[in-house]
C-alpha positions in Angstrom: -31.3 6.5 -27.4 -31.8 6.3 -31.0 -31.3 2.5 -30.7 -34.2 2.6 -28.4 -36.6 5.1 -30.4 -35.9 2.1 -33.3 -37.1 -0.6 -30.6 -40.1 1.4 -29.8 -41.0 1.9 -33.3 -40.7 -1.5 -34.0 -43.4 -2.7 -31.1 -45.6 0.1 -31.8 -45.8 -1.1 -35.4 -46.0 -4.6 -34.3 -49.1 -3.8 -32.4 -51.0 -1.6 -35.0 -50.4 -4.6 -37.5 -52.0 -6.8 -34.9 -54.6 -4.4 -34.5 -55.6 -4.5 -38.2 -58.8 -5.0 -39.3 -59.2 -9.3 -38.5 -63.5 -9.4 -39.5 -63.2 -8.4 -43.3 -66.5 -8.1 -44.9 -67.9 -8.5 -49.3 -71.6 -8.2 -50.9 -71.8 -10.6 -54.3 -73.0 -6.8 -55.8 -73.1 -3.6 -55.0 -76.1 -2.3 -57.5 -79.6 -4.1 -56.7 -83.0 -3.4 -57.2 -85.6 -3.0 -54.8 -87.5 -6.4 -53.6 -84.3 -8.7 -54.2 -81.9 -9.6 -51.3 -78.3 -9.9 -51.3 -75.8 -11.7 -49.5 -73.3 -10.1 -47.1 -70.2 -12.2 -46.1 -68.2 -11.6 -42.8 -64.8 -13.7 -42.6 -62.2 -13.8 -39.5 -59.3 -15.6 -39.3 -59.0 -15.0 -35.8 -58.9 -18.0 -33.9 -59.1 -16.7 -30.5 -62.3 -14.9 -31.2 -66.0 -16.6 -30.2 -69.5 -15.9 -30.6 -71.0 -14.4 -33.4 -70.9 -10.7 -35.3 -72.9 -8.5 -33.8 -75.9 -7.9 -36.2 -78.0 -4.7 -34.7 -76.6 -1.7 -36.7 -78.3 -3.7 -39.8 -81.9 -3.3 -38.5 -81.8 0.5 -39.2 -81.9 -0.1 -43.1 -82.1 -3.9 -43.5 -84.2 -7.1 -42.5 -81.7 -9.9 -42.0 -83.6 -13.0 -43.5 -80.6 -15.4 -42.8 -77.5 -16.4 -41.4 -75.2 -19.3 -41.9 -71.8 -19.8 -40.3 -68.9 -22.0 -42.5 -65.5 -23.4 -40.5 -62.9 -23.5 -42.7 -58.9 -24.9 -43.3 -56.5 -23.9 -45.5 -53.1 -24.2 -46.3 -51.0 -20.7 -47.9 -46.7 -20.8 -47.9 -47.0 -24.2 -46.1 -49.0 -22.7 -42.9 -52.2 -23.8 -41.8 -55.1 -21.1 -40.9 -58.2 -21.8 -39.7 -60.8 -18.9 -41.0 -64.6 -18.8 -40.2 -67.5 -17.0 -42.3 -70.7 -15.6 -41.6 -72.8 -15.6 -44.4 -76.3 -12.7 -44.3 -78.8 -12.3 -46.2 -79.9 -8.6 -46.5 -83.4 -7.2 -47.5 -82.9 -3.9 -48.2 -86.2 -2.1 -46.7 -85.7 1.4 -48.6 -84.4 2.4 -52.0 -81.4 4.9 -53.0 -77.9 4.8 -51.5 -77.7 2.4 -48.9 -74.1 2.1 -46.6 -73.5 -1.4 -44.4 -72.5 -0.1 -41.4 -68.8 -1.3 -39.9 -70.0 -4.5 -37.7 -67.8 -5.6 -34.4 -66.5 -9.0 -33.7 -65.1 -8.6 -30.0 -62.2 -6.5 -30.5 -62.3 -6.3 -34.4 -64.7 -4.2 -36.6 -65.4 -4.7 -40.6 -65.4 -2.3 -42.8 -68.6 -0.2 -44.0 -69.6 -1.1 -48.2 -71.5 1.5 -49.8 -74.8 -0.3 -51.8 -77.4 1.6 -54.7 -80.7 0.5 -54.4 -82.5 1.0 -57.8 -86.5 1.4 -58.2 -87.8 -1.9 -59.6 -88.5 -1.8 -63.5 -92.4 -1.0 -64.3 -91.9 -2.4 -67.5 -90.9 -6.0 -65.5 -94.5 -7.5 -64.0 -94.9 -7.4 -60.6 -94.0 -10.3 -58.9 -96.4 -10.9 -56.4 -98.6 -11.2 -59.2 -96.9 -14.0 -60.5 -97.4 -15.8 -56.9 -100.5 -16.2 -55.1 -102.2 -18.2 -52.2 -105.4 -19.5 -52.3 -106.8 -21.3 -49.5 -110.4 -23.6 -49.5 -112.4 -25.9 -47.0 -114.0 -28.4 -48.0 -116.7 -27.2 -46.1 -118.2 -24.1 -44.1 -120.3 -25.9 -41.3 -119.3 -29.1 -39.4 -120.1 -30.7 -36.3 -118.0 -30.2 -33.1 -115.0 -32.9 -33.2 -115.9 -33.3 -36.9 -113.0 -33.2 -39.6 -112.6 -30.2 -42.0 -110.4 -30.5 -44.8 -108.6 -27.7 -45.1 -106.6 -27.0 -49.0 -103.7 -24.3 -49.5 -102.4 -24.1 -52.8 -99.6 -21.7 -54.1 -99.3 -20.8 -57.8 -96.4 -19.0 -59.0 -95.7 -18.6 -62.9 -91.8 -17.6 -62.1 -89.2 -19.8 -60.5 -88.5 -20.1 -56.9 -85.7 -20.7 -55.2 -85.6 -23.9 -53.0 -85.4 -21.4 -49.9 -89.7 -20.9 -49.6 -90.8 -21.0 -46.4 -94.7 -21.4 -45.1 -95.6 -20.4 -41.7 -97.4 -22.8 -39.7 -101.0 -23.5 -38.7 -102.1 -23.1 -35.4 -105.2 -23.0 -34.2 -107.0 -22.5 -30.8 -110.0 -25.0 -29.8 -109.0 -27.4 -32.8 -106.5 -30.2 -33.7 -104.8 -30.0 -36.5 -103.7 -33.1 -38.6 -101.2 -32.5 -41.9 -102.8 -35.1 -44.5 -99.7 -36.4 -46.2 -96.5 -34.3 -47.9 -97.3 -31.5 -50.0 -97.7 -32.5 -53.9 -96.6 -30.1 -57.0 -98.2 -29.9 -60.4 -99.0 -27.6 -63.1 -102.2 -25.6 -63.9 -102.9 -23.4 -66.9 -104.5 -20.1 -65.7 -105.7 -17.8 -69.0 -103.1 -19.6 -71.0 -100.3 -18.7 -68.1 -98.5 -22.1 -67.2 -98.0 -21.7 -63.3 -96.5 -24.3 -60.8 -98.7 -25.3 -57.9 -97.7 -26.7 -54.2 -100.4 -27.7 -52.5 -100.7 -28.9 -49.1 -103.8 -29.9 -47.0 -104.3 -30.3 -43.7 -107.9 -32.2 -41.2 -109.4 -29.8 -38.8 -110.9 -31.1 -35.9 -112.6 -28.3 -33.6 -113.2 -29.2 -30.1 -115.7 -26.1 -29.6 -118.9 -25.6 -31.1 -119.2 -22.0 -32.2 -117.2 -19.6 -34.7 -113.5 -21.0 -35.8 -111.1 -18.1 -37.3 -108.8 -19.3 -39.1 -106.2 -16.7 -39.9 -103.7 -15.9 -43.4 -101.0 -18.2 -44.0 -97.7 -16.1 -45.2 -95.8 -17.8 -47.7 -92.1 -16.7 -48.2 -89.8 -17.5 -51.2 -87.2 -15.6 -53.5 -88.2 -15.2 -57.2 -85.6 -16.2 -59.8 -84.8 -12.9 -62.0 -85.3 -14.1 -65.9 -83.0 -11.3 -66.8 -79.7 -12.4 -68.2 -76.6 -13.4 -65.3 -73.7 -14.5 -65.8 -72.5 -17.6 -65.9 -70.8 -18.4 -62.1 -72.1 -15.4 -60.9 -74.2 -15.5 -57.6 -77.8 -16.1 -58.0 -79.9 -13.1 -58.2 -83.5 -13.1 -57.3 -86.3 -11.2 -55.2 -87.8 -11.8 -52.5 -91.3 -12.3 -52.3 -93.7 -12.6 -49.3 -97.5 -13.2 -49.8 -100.6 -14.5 -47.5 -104.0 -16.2 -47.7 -107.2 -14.8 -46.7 -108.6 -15.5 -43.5 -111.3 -17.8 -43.5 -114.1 -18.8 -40.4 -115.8 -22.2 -39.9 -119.2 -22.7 -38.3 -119.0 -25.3 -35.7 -122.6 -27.1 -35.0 -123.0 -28.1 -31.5 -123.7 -32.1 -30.7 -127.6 -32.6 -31.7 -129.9 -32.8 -28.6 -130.8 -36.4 -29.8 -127.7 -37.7 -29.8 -127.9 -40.8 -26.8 -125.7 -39.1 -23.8 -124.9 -42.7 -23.1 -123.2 -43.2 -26.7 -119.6 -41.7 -27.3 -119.8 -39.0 -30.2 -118.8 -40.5 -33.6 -119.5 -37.5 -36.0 -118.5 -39.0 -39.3 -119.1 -39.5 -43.2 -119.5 -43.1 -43.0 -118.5 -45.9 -41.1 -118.5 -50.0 -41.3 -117.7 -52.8 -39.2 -116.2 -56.0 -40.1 -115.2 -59.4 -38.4 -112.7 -62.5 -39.4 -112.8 -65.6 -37.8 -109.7 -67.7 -37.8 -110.4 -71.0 -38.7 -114.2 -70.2 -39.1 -116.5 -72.0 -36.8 -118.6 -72.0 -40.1 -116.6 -74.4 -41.9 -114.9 -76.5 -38.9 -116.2 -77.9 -35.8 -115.3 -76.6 -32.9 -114.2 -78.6 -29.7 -114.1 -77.6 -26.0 -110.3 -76.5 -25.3 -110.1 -75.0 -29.3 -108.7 -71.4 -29.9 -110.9 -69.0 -31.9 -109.2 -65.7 -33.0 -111.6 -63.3 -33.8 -110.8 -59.8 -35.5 -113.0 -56.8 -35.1 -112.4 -53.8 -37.8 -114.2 -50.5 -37.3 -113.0 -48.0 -40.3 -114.7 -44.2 -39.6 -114.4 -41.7 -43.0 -113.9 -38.3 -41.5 -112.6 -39.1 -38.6 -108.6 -39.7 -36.6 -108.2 -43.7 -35.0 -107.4 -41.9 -31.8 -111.2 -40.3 -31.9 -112.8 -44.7 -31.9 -113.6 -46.0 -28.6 -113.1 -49.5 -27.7 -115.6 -52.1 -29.3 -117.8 -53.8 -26.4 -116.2 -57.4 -25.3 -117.3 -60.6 -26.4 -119.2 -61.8 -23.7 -120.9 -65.3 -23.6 -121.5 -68.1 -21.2 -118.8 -70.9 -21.3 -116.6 -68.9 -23.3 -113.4 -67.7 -21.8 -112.1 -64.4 -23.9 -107.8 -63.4 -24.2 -107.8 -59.8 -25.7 -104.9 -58.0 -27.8 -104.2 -54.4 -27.7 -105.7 -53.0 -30.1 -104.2 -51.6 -33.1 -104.8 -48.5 -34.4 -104.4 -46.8 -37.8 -104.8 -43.7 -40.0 -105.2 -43.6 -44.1 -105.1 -40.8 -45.9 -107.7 -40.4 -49.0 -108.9 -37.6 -51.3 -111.2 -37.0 -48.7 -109.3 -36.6 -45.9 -108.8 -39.3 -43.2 -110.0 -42.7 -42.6 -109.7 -44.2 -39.0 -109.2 -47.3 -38.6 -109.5 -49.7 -35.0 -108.6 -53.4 -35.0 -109.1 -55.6 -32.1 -108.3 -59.5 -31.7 -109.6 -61.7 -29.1 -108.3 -65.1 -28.3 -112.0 -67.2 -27.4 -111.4 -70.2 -25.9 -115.2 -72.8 -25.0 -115.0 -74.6 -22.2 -118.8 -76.1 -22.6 -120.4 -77.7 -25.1 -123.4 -76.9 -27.1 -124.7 -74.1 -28.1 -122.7 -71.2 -27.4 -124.8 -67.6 -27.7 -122.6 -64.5 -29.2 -124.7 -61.1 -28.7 -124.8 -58.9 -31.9 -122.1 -55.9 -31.6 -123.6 -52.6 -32.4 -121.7 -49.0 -33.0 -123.8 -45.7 -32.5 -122.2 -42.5 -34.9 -124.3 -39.5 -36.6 -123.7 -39.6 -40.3 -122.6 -36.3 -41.0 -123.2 -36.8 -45.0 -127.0 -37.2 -44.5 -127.1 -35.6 -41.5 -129.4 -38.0 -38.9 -128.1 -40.7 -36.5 -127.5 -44.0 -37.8 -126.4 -47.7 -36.1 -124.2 -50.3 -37.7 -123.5 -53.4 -36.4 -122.3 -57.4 -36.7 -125.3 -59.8 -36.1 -125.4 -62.6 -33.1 -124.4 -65.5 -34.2 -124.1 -69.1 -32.4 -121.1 -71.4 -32.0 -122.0 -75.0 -32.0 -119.1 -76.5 -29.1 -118.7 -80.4 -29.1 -116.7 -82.3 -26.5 -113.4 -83.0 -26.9 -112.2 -86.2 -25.9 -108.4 -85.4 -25.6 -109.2 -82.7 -22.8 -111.5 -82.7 -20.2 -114.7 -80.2 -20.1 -116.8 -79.1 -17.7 -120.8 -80.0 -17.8 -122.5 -79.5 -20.8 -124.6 -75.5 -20.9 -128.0 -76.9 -19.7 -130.3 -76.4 -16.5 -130.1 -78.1 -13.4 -132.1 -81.4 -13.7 -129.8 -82.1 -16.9 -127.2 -81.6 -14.3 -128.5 -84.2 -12.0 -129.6 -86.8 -14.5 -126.2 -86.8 -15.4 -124.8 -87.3 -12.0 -125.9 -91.1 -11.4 -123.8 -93.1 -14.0 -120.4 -91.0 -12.1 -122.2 -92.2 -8.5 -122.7 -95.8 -10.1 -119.0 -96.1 -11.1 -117.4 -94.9 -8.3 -119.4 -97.6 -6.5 -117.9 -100.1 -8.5 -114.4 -98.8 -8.4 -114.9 -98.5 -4.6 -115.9 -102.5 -4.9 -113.6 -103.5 -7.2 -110.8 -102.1 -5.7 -111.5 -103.8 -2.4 -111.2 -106.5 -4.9 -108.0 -106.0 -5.7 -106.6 -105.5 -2.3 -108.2 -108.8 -1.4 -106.6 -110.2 -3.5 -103.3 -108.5 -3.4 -102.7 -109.7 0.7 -103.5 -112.9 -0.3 -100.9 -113.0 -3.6 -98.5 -110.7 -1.1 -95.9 -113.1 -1.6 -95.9 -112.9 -5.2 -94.7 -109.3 -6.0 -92.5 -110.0 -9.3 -95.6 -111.7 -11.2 -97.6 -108.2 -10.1 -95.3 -105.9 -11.3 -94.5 -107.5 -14.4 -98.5 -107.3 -15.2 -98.1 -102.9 -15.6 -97.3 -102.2 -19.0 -97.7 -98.8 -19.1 -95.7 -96.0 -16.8 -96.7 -95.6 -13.0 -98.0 -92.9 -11.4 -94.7 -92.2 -9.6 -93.4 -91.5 -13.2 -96.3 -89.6 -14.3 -96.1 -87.3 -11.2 -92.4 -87.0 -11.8 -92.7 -85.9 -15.5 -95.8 -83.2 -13.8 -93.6 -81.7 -11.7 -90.4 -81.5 -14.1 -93.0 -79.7 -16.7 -94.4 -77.4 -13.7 -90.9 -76.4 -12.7 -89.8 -75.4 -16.3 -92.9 -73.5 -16.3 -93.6 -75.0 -19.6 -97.5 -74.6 -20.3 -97.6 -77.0 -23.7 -95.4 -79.5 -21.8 -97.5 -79.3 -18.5 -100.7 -79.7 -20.4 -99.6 -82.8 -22.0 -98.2 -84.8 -18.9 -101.7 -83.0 -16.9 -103.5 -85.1 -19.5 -101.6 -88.1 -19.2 -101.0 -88.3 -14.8 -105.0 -87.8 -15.4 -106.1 -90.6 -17.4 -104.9 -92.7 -14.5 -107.2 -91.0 -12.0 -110.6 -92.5 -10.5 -111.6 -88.7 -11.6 -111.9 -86.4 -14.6 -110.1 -83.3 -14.0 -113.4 -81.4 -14.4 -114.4 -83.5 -11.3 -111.5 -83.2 -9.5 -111.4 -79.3 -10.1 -115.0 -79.0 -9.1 -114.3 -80.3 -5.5 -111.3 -78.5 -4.7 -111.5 -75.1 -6.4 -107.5 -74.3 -6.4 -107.0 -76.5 -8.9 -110.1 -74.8 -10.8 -108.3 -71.6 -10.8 -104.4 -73.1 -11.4 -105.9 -75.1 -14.3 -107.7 -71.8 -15.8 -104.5 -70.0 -15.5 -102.8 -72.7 -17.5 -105.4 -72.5 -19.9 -105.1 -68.6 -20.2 -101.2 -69.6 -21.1 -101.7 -72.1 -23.5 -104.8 -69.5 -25.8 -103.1 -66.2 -25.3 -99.3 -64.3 -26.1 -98.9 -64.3 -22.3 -98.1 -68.3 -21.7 -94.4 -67.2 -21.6 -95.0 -66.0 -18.4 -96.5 -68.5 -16.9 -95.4 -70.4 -13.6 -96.4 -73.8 -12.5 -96.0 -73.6 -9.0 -99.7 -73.3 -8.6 -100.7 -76.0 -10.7 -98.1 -78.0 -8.4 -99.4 -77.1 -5.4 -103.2 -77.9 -6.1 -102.3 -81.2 -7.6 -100.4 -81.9 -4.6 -102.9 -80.7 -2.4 -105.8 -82.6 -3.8 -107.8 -84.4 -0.8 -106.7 -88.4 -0.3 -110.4 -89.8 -2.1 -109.4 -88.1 -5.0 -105.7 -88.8 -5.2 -105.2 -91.8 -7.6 -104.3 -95.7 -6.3 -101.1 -97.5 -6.6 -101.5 -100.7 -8.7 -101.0 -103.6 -7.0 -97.7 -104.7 -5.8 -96.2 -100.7 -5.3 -99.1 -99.4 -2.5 -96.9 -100.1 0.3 -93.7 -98.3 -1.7 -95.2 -95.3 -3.3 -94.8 -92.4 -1.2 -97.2 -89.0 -1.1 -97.3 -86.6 -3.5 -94.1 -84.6 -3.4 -94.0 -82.0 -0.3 -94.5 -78.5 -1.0 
């Protein structure tokens, strides 16, 4: 029996030393005064344990600001042990003799630490003297969707920990824009150097009426200038201060105002155009590729707020937009909106091409009346291009028909001439070397071959050029050809679209194949002499 009482002992033993205390708690002090924090630190070495301390017998006489949690290894009589701290800071929210009640980790409970809580000094300044917030707009009345700058700046004359804190703005019936990082700097204030952080943010309200905008809190702990010892833990106290509420008038939009216009409430605005090459300093051809950029730059207003610029429209002028690209700067006054837009324009007459004046409607909030900017018309002088084939001059009708005779006059005489030629040709039939041997350049079999090799590769530069060339061997421009069979109008327009815009890598030529081997027989071109009875139709679709 006593052999067992000994084995009982030894278990019971075993299981009260298991049962130790495993979540050990320490302060960095035990004497504060009232105002500063202090940092209570919870450490287990129990790995079988999850989750987190339970914190709610601290509210009673505390206000946990933080909590961090540290995973740790170390090594102690060549054994391993994994540990894991909780680190709290603690606001004490009374004065006196303060106890930290036992906490509870699953099974496992710290122990409690007794604290004094001294009155602050009144010889020592008050702190929240020494930091202050002071908040400004740059203005008390603006226009609905107008921007209000909005200035917070917060002096303090003793250091602060890098562990301030601002709460954020947010307000109802307005966007809210931050204008750039805060910036710090020093101000003298009745010969007190203090530290400023300011940060500044652009209102927008979307409602026209009263806007409250309510106290920012700043939070932040207050370096104590008393003497500390060196590698001691930092001592400071914690500090919490707030703006006062301001309220912004928001002006409706004024009756006379067009309805038609979108509303561009702003301190000034300008509009501004590059031409690449300049028409001004060039000629331009039909077939040429005009890239035209459009800025419009609002003060007092956010890029997403511009509305698309009107479209460049003109007769005999095809246009190839980009997306737009928009952009925010950031001034002393606030924001700058900017809106680019750039337009492939591409002339397929020639003459004198007609560009309307572009015109922007905004209400100049600085002077307070409505106000127009805009870019003046201006024309484009288009002349033909002999490498490409244009369609008829701009002019009116009888201009039209005037020109139509000379084309009537020489198909006559290709009709006559070539009747020529095959009169000629039965009686020279027996004589096909010498005919051959008079083409010098490549036949049309060879041309249409090098067509449809450039179509299939859905090459648009490479289709373009053999186009021109299978062409120049046609009884027909390709203006005329495209004007009596309108599919090849509307393949040859998507090729063009290609060739004078970023989407030609896109582009397929089975259309363009199609139409050119669709094209009715009078229009199809003529075997020389010598190959019309071996040349075969256009390729089958």
């Amino acid at each position: 029996m006593s052999r067992l009482g000994v084995l009982i002992f030894t278990l019971l033993w075993a299981l009260a030393a298991q049962a130790e205390l495993t979540l050990k708690a320490s302060v960095d002090r035990t004497r504060l005064e009232a105002g500063e924090t202090l940092e209570l630190t919870l450490e287990s070495q129990d790995v079988t344990q999850f989750g987190k301390p339970d914190l709610h017998a601290l509210d009673a006489d505390f206000e946990v600001r933080g909590t961090r949690q540290l995973n740790s290894l170390h090594s102690l009589d060549g054994e391993t042990r994994a540990s894991t701290r909780w680190i709290i800071t603690l606001l004490p929210r009374r004065s006196g003799s303060l106890r930290i009640p036992e906490l509870q980790l699953g099974q496992s409970h710290s122990q409690a630490i007794d604290l004094q809580v001294q009155q602050a000094d009144s010889q020592r300044p008050d702190v929240a003297s020494q930091v202050f917030v002071e908040t400004t707009l740059d203005s008390n009345e603006v226009y609905v969707q107008a921007q209000a700058v909005l200035t917070l700046r917060i002096y303090h004359s003793v250091a602060l920990y890098d562990d301030s804190s601002l709460s954020p703005l947010q307000l109802d019936n307005a966007k809210v824009d931050p204008l750039g990082e805060s910036r710090t700097y020093e101000k003298d204030i009745n010969g007190v150097r203090h530290g400023v952080i300011e940060t500044r943010y652009a209102l927008y309200p979307q409602q026209s009426g009263e806007l409250e905008i309510p106290p920012l809190q700043f939070t932040a702990t207050a370096a104590d200038n008393g003497t500390q010892a060196a590698g001691s833990p930092r001592v400071g106290r914690q500090v919490q201060v707030s703006s006062l509420p301001l309220r912004l008038t928001v002006k409706p939009i004024p009756a006379n105002y067009p309805k038609d216009r979108p509303w561009l409430p702003a301190r000034n605005l300008t509009l501004e155009e590059h031409w690449y090459p300049d028409p001004a300093s060039q000629p331009t051809q039909i077939g040429d590729s005009l890239t035209r950029n459009v800025t419009l730059r609002a003060d007092g207003l956010s890029s997403t707020q511009l509305p698309p610029l009107p479209a460049t429209e003109a007769v005999g002028l095809r246009r190839y937009p980009d997306q737009p690209l928009l952009r925010n700067e950031i001034s002393e006054r606030g924001m700058v909106a900017n809106r680019e837009e750039r337009e492939a324009l591409v002339p397929t007459h020639s003459g004198e091409l007609a560009l309307p004046a572009l015109e922007v409607t905004w209400w100049n909030t600085l002077e307070d009346h409505l106000q127009q900017t805009s870019l003046p018309a201006r024309t484009l002088s288009v002349q033909d291009n002999p490498a490409l084939s244009a369609d008829t001059p701009v002019g009116d009708s009888s201009s039209a028909s005037r020109l139509l005779w000379p084309w009537q006059l020489a198909t006559l005489i290709l009709a006559l001439t070539t009747l020529l030629g095959f009169t000629l040709w039965w009686r020279a039939r027996s004589q096909p070397a010498v005919l051959r041997a008079a083409q010098t350049g490549p036949s049309p079999r060879t041309l249409l071959d090098d067509l449809k090799r450039a179509c299939q590769a859905n090459d648009p530069q490479a289709t373009r050029q053999a186009l021109d060339a299978w062409a120049r061997q046609q009884p027909e421009t390709l203006a005329e050809m495209a004007a009596r069979f309108v599919p090849l109008s509307d393949a040859l327009d998507g090729l063009n679209g290609a060739l004078y815009s970023e989407s030609g890598q896109y582009w397929h030529g089975d259309e363009l194949w199609r139409a050119i081997g669709d094209i009715p027989r009078a229009e199809q071109v003529l075997a020389p002499a010598g190959e019309a009875g071996s040349l075969p139709p256009l390729y089958p679709k």
